[in-house]
MITOR-698851 format. One record per residue: y, z, x of N, C-alpha, C in turn. Coordinates in steps of 0.001 Angstrom, whole numbers, padded with zeros to 6 digits, always signed. Each point is the difference from the previous one (the first is absolute). Last residue first. Layout:
! MITOR-698851
YZXYZXYZX;...
! end
This chain:
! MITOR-698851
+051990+128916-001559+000169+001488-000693-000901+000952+000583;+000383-005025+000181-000112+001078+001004+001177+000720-000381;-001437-002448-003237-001333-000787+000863+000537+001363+001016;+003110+000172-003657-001692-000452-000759-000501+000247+001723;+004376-000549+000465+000253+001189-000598-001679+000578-001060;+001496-004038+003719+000336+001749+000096+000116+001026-000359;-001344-004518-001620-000979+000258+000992+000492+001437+000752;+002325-001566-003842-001524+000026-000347-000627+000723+001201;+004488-002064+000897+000131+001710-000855-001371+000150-000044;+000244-003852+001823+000469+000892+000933-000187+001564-000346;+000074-004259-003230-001407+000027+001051+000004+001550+000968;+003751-001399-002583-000815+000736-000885-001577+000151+001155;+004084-002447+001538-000237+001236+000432-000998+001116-000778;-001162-004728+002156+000762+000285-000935-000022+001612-000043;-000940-002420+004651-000639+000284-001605+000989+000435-000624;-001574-000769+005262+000733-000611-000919-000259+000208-001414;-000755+003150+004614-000590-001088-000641+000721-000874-000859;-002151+004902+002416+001086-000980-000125-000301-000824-000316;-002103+005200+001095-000234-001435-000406+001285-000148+000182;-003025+003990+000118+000774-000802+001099-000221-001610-000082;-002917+004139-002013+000910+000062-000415+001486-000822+001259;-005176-000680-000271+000687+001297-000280+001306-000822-000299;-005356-001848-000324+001408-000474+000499+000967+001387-000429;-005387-002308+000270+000527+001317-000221+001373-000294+000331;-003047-004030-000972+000803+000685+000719+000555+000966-000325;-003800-004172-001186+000706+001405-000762+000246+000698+001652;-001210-005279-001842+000027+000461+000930+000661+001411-000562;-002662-004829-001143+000762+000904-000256+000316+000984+000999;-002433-005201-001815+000470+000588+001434+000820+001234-000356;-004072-003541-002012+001470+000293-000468-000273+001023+001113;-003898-002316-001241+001021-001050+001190+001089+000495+000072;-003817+002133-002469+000420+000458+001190+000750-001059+001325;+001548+002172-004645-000904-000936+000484-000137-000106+001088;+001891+004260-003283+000196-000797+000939-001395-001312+000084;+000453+004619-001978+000782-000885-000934+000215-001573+000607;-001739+003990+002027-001263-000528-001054+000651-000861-000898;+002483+001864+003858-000803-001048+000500-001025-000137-001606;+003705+002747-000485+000227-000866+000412-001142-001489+000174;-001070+004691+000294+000333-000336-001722+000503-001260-000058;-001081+002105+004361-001155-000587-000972+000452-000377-001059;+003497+001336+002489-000351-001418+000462-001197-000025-000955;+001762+004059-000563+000601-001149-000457-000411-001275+000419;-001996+003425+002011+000006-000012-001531+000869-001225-001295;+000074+001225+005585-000544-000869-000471-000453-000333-001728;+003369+002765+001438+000352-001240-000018-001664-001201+000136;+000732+004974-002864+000433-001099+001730-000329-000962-000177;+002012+002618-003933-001128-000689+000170-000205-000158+001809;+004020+001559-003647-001224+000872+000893-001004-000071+000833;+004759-003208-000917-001248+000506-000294-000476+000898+000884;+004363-003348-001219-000356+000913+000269-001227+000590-000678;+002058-005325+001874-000526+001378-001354-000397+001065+000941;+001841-005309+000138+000214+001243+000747+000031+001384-000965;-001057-006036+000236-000042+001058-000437+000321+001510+001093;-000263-006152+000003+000319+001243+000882+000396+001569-001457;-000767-005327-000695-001284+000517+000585+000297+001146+000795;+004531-001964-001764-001147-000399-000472-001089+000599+001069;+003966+003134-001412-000599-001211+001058-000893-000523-000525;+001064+004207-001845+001587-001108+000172-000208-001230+000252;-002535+004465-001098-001123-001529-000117+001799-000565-000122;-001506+005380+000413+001031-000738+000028-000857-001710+000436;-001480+005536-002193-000489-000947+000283+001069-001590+000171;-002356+005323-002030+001526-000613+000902-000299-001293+000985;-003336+002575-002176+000962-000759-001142+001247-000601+000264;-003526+001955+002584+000072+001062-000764+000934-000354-001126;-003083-003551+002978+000933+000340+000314+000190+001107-001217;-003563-003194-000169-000208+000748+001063+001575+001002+000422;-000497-002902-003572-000608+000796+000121-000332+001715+000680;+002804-004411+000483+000346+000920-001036-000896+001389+000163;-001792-003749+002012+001103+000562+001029+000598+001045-000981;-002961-001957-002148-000811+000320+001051+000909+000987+000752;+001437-003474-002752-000570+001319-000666-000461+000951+000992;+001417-004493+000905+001079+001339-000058-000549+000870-000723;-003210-002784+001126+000530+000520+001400+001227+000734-000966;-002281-002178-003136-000832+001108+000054+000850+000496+001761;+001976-003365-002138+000168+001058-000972-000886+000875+000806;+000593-004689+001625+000750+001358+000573-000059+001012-000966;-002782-004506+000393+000802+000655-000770+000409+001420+000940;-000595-005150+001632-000547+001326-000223+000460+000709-000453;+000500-004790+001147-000029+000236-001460-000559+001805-000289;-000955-002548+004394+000891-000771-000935-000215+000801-001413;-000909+002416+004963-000600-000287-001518+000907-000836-001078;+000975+003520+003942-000735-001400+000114-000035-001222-000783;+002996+004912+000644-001109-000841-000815-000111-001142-000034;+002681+003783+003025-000197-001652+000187-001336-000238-001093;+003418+004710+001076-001260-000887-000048+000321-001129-000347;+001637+005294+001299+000282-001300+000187-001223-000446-000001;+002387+004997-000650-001219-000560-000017+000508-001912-000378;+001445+005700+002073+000736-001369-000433-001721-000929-000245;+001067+005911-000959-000828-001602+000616+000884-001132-000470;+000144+006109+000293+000270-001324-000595-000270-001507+000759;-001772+005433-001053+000303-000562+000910+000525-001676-000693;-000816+005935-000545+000242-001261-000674+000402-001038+001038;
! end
């Protein structure tokens, strides 16, 4: 099981975001943290380019994304419910 930070820039005045968080949902085993605006961090079976295809068919191609395998070595500023989620859902 591998978990991904994923960041994007939709282009697009007025673009709907339903079908990218679906996508990202999707693509993830249900566990799935969205604190940040345009920054997601999910855990999935998928590799990583797998996720990017699911990603990219939701995408335009003036919009900008990016998927990073990321372990377990973080810090940061956040509320502490944010903290519990991500240590006790995402790296498990």
């Amino acid at each position: 099981m591998a978990v991904y930070l994923i960041g994007y820039d939709l282009n697009k005045s007025g673009k709907d975001y339903a079908g990218v968080f679906k996508a990202i949902k999707d693509s993830s085993t249900g566990e799935w943290w969205h604190h940040l605006d345009s920054t997601w961090i999910i855990k999935s079976s998928l590799t990583v380019n797998e996720v990017s295809d699911n990603i990219k068919a939701e995408t335009d191609n003036d919009d900008r994304f990016i998927v990073i395998e990321i372990k377990n070595n973080k810090q940061g500023w956040l509320e502490q419910n944010a903290w519990d989620y991500l240590n006790q859902s995402i790296f498990t």
